[in-house]
VMD Tcl script that draws the C-alpha trace (Angstrom):
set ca {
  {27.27 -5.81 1.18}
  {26.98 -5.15 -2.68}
  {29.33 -3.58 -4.48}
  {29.45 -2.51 -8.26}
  {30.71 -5.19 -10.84}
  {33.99 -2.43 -11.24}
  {34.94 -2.09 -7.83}
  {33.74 -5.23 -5.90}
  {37.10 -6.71 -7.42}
  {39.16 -4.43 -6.37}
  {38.07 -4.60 -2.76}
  {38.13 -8.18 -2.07}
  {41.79 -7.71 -3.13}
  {42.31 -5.62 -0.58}
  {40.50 -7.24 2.26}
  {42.52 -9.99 1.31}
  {45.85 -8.37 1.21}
  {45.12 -7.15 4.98}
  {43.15 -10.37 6.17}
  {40.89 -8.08 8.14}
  {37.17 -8.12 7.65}
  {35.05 -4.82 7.39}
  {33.40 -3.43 10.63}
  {30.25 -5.55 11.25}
  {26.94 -3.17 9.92}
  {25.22 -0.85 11.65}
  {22.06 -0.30 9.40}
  {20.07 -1.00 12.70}
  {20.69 2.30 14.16}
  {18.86 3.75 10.60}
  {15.68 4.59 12.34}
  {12.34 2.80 12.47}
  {11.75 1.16 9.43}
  {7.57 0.95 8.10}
  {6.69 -2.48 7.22}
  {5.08 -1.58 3.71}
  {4.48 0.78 1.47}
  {1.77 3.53 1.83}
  {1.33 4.66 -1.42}
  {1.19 0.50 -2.74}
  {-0.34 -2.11 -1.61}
  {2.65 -3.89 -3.89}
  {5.53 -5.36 -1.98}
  {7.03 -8.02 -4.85}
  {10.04 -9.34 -4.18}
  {13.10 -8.44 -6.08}
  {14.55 -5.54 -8.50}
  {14.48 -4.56 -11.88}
  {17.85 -4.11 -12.76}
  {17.33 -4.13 -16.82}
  {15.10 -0.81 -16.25}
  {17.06 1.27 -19.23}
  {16.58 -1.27 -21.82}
  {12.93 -1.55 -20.80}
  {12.30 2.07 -21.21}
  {14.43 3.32 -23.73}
  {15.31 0.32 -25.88}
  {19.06 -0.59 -27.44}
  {19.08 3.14 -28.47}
  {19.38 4.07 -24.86}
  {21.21 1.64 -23.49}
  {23.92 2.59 -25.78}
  {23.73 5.67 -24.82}
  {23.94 4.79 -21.10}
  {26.91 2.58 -21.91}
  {28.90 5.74 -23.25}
  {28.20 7.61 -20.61}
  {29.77 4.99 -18.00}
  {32.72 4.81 -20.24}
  {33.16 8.19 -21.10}
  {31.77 10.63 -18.54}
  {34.93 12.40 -16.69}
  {32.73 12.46 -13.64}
  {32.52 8.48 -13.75}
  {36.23 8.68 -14.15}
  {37.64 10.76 -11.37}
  {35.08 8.64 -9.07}
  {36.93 5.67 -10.16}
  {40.00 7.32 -9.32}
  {38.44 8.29 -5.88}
  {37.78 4.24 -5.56}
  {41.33 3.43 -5.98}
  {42.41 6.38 -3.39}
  {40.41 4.75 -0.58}
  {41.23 1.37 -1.50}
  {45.48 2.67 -1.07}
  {44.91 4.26 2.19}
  {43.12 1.40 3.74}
  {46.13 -1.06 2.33}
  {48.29 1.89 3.94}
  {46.39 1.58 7.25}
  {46.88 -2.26 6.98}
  {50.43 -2.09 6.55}
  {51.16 -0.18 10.18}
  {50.02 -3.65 11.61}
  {53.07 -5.54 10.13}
  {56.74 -5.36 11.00}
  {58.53 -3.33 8.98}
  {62.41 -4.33 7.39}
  {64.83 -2.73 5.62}
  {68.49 -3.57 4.31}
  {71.06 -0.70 4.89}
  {74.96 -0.30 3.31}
  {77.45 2.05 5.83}
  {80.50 3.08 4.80}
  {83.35 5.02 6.64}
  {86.82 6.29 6.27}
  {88.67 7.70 9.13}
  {92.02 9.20 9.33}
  {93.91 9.70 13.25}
  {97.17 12.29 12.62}
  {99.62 11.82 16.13}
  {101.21 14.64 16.74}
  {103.00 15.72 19.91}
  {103.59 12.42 20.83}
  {106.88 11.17 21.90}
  {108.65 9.44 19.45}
  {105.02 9.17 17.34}
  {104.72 10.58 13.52}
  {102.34 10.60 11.35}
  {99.10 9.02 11.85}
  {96.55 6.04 11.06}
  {93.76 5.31 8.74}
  {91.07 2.80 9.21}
  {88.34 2.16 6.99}
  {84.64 0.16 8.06}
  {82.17 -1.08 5.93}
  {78.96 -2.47 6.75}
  {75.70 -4.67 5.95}
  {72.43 -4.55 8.07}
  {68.84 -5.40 8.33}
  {66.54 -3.37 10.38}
  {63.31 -4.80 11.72}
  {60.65 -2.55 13.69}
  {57.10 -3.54 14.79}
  {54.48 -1.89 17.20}
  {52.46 -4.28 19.05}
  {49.50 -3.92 18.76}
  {48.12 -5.51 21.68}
  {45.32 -3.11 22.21}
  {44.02 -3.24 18.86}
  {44.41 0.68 17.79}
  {45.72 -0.26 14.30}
  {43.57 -2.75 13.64}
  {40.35 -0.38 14.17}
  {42.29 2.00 12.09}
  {42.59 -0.01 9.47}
  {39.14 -1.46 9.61}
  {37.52 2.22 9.52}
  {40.05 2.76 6.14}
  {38.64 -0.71 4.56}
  {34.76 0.83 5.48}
  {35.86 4.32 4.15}
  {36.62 2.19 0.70}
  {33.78 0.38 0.75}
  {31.57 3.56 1.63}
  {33.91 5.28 -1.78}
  {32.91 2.23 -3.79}
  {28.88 2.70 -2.58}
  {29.19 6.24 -3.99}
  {30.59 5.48 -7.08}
  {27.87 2.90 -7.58}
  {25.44 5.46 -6.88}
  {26.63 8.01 -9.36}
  {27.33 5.53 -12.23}
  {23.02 4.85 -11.11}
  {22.26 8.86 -11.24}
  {24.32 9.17 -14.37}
  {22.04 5.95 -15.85}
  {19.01 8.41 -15.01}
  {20.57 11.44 -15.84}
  {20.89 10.06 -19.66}
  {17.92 8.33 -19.80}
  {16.00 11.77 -18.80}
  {17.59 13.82 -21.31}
  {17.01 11.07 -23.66}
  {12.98 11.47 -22.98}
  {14.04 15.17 -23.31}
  {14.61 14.98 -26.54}
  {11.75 12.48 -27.61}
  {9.13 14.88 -25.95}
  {10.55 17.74 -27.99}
  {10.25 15.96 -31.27}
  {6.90 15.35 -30.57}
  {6.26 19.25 -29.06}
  {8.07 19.87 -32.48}
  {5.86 17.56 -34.69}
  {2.75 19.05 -32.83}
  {3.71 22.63 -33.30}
  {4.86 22.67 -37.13}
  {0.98 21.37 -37.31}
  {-0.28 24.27 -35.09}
  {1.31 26.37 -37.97}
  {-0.43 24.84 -40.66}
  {-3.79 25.29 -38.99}
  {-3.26 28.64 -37.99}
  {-1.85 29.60 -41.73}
  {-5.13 28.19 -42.46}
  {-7.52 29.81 -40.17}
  {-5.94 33.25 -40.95}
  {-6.41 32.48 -44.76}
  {-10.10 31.83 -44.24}
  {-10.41 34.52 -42.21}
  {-8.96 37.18 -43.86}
  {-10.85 35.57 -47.12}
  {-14.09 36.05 -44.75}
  {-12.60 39.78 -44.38}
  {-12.11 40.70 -47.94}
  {-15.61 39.44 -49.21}
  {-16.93 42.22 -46.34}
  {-19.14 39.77 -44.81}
  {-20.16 42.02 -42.31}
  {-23.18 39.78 -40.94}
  {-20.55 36.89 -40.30}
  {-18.30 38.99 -38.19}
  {-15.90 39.50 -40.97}
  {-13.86 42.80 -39.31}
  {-9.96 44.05 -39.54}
  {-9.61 43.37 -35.89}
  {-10.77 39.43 -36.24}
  {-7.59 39.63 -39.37}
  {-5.08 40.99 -37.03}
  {-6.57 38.37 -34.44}
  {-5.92 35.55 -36.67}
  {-2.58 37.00 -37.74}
  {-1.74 37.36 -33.98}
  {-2.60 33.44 -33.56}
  {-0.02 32.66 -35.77}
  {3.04 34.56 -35.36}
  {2.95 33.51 -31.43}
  {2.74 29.17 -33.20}
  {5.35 30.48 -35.14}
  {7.40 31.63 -32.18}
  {6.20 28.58 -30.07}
  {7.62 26.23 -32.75}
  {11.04 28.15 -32.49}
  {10.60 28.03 -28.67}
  {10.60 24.07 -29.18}
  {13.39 23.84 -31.81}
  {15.46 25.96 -29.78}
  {14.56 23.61 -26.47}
  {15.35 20.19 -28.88}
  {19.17 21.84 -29.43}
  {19.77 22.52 -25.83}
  {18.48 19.04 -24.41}
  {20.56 17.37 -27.64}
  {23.51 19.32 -26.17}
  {23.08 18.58 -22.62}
  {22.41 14.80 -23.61}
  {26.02 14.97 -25.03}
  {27.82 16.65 -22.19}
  {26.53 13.67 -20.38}
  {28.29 11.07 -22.44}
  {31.37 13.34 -22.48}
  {31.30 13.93 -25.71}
  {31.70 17.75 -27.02}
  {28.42 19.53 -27.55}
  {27.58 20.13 -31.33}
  {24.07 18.25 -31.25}
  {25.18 15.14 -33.50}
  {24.11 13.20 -31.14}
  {20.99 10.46 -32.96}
  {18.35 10.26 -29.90}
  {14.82 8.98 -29.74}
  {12.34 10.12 -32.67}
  {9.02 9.81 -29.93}
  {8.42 8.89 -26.39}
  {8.38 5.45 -25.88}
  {4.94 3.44 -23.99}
  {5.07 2.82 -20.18}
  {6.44 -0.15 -19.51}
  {5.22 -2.24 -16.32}
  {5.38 -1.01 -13.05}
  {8.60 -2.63 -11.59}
  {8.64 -4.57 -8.32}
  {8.48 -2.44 -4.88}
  {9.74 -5.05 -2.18}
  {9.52 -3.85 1.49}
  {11.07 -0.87 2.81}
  {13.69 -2.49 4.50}
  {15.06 -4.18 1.62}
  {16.18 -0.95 0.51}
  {19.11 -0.71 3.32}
  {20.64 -3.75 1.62}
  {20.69 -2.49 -1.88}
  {20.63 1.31 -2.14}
  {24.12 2.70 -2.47}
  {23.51 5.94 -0.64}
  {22.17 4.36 1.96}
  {24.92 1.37 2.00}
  {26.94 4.29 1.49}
  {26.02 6.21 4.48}
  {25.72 2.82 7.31}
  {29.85 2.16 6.06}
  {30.73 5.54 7.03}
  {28.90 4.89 10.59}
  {30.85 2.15 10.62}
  {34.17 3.69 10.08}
  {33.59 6.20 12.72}
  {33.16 3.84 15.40}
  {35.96 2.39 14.48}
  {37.88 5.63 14.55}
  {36.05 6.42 18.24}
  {37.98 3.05 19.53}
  {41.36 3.94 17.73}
  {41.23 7.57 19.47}
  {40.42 5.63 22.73}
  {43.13 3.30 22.61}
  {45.61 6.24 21.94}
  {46.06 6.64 25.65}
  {46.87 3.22 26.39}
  {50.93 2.31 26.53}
  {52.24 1.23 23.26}
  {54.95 -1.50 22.90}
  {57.80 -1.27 20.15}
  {60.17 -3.99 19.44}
  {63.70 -2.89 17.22}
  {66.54 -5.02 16.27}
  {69.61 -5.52 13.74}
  {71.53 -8.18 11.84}
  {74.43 -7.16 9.80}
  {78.53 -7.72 8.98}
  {81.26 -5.43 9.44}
  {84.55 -5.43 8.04}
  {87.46 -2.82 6.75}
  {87.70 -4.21 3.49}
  {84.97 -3.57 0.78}
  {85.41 -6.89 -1.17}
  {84.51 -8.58 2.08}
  {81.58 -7.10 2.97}
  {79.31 -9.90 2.31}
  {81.74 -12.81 3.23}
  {83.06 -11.42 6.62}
  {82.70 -13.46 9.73}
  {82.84 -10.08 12.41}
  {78.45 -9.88 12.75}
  {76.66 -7.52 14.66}
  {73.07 -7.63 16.00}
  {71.00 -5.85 18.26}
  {67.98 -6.31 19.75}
  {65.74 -3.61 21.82}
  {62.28 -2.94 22.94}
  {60.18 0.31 24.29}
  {57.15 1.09 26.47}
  {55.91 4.12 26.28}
  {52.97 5.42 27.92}
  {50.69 8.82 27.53}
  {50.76 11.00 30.68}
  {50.56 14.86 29.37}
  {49.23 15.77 25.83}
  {47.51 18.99 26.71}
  {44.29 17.89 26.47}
  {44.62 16.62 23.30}
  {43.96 12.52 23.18}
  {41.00 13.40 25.14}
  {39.72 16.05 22.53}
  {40.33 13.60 19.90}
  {37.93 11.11 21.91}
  {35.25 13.69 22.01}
  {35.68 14.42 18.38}
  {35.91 11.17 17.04}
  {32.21 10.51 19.48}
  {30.69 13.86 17.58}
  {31.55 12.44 14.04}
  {30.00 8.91 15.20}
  {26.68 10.99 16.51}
  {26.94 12.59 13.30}
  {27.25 9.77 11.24}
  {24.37 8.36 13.03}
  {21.84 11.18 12.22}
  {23.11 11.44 8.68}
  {22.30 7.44 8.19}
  {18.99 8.26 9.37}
  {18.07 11.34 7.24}
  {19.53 9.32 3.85}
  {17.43 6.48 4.99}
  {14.48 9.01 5.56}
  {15.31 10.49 2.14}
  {15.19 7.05 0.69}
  {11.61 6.19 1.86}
  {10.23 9.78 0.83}
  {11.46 9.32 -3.00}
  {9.97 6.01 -2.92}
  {6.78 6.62 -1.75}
  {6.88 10.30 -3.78}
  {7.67 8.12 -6.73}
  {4.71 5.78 -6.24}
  {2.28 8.07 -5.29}
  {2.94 10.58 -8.46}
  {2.45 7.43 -10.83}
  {-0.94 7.41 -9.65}
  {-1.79 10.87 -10.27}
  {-0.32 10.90 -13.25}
  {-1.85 8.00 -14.64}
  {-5.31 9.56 -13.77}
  {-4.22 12.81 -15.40}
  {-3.01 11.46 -18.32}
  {-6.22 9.37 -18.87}
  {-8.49 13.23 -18.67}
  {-6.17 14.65 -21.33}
  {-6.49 11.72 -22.99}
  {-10.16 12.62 -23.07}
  {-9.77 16.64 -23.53}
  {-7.63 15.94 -26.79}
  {-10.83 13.66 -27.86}
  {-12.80 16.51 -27.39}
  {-10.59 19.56 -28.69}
  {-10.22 17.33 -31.65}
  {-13.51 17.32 -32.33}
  {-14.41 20.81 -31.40}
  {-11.83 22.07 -33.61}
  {-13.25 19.96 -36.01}
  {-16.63 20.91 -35.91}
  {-15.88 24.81 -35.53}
  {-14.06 24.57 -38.47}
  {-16.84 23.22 -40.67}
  {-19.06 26.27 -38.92}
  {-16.65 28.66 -40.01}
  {-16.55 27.63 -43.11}
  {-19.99 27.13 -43.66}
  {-20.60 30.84 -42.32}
  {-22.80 29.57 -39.01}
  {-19.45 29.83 -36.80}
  {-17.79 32.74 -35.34}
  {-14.17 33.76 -35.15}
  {-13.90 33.93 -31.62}
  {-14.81 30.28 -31.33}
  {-13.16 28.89 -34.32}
  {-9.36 30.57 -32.79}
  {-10.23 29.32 -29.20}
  {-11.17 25.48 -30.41}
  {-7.96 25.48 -31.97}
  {-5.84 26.87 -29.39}
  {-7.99 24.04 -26.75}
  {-6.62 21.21 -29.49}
  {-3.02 22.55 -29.18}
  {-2.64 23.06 -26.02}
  {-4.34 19.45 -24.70}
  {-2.28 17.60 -27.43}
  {1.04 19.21 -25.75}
  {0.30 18.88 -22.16}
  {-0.74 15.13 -23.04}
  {2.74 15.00 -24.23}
  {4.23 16.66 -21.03}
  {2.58 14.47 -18.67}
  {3.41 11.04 -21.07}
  {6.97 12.48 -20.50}
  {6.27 12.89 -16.73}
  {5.32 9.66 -16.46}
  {8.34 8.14 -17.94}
  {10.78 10.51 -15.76}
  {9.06 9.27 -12.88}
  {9.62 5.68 -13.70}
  {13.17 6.70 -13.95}
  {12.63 8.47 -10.63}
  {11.05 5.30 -8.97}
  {13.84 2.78 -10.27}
  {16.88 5.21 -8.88}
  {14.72 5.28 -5.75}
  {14.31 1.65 -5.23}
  {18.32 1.26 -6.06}
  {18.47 -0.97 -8.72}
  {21.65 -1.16 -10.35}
  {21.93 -0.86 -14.09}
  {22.80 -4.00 -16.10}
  {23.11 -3.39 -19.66}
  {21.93 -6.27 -21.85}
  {25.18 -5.51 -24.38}
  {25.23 -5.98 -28.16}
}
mol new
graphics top color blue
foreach p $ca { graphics top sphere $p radius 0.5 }
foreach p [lrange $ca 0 end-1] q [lrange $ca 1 end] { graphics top cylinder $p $q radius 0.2 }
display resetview
């Protein structure tokens, strides 16, 4: 099983400390698993676990390392680690004897009275030394599956805090393309402003010479006008968009949200598609998944602990200590006591209620059981949803690749009619609203693309290894 660099540590520590292993795995009961990839014909070998650096650079993965040190969220499921890790060393610990050292002390006073010839009375003091031993037997084995569905309920806390330190990873790196796709809406909509200042310049010029012929009219001014008070308010739209993805970006790293924070200036290229592996690779590497097959595990385990409640359970007791009625003796005195004793004890009337534990702990396991099979489900879907948008939007970003060729050069040609008097207004306004609007949907769907890839490596479970200064 893999286990995050923070909490594999702490787990062997405690499989060692209780020198039990973890329930045996279960992924087999996940469901019928495809043999490849539909949307690939790609099956590589392997994981890219270096994804952030290759999409975002040092800048993100900077960025990504402040968030894993700083992000509350990351913190309390750190704390939630160390929670499960005390109850399953809890859990071990019913297993072993148990000792303890106890101190008595006493004072008694007898008063005679009534007696013949008898007055006053007698006072005897005790003190005392023990150590108390207790132990359970477990000769059924109902602590031991205890304690090994505590040490799978601590590895299946450990899975989930790998998983959100992953969605976190993607989380920041999302915002982070946020941000560079709003510079670039930004960039592109400061120029829509110049060229609609422009146009309306030329065409009110057009209006005041009363060039009637040309289609020089009030309404084509206020038209023009129109054009760019809504770039105007567009380029606000995008400013304003830039300061809440900036803030949201920060939030993430758990740090307040002013909208200091320096993030990318454009989006960066595409890298390489990263390797896809086979579909049943990803029960031995995604988290939720791992996640999910550990707490099947852990209710079996509980299933056989609520079975072997109704079978008899042995105790063993017993005592070693000194007596004596003088306090400076109490370690030195040669008067011992001991005692030794034993119990069987066996279930015969509980209302009902070990055998309505049975049937709950068997509905959690059949639960358990579906739920590994709908994460594992889940899993396949993102992964194939992931591969199969790539290719769609790969082929749409190639067509607006072409419409921005040809809204470039439409704008550019309808301005050198207008200007020459041969074009109209109509066409001149439309040709440039054709150039803005390709130029910023080619920037949406470079920005989909990139999210995707994000979307693709959380889906394929990579972890995230930061490269470091």
């Amino acid at each position: 099983m893999k286990l995050s660099r923070a909490s594999a540590p702490l787990l062997a520590a405690l499989l060692g400390a209780c020198a039990l292993q973890s329930p045996a795995s279960r992924s087999g009961e996940a469901g019928d698993i495809p043999g490849s990839w539909s949307a690939t014909k790609q099956a590589r070998a392997g994981i890219d676990h270096h994804w952030v650096s290759k999409i975002g650079g040092s800048q993100l993965e900077r960025l990504v390392a402040e968030a894993q040190r700083s992000n509350p969220s990351l913190r309390a499921s750190a704390a939630r680690v160390e929670q499960a890790a005390a109850v399953a060393k809890i859990a071990g610990a019913d297993r072993l004897p148990t000792l303890g050292a106890g101190l008595n002390a006493s004072r008694q006073k007898q008063n005679f009275i009534g007696l013949p010839g008898a007055s006053g009375g007698s006072t005897n003091n005790s003190f005392g030394v023990s150590l108390q031993a207790a132990w359970e037997v477990d000769l059924w084995g109902k602590a031991k599956a205890g304690t090994e569905a505590a040490i799978a309920d601590a590895e299946a806390q450990a899975q989930a805090d790998r998983a959100l330190r992953s969605s976190l990873a993607a989380q920041v790196a999302k915002a982070w393309l946020a941000v560079a796709e709003s510079n670039e809406q930004i960039t592109l909509a400061e120029k829509a402003v110049k060229s609609r200042e422009e146009s309306s310049t030329l065409v009110r010029e057009r209006f005041e010479r009363a060039i009637a012929e040309d289609g020089g009219s009030a309404a084509q001014v206020r038209l023009s006008e129109t054009e760019l008070a809504t770039s105007r308010s567009d380029l606000e739209r995008r400013r304003g968009e830039r300061e809440r993805t900036l803030r949201q970006l920060e939030l993430l790293l758990g740090r307040y949200p002013s909208g200091d924070v320096a993030a990318a200036a454009k989006l960066p290229k595409l890298p390489a598609p990263p390797p896809s592996g086979l579909p049943s690779e990803l029960l031995l590497r995604r988290p939720d998944l791992l996640e999910a097959e550990r707490r099947l595990a852990s209710a079996g385990r509980r299933k056989d602990e609520s079975v072997k409640a109704l079978y008899p359970s042995i105790s063993l007791t017993g005592s070693l200590g000194t007596t004596t009625d003088q306090l400076e003796k109490i370690l030195s005195s040669s008067n011992g006591v001991w005692a030794l004793g034993g119990s069987l004890s066996q279930p015969i009337f509980q209302g009902g209620r070990l055998r309505a534990g049975i049937e709950q702990a068997d509905a959690k396991e059949q639960e358990a059981i579906a739920n590994l099979q709908r994460v594992t489900l889940d899993a396949f879907g993102e992964v194939e949803q992931a591969l199969v948008a790539e290719t769609y939007l790969r082929r749409q970003e190639q067509e607006l690749q072409r419409t921005v060729e040809f809204a470039d050069d439409a704008a550019l040609r309808s301005n050198e009619e207008f200007r020459n008097g041969t074009g109209g207004v109509l066409t001149y306004l439309e040709a440039q609203n054709r150039q803005i609007e390709a130029a910023a949907a080619l920037v949406r769907v470079r920005r989909l693309l990139l999210d995707n890839r994000v979307n693709l490596h959380l889906a394929l479970g990579g972890d995230v290894v930061l490269r470091g200064p």
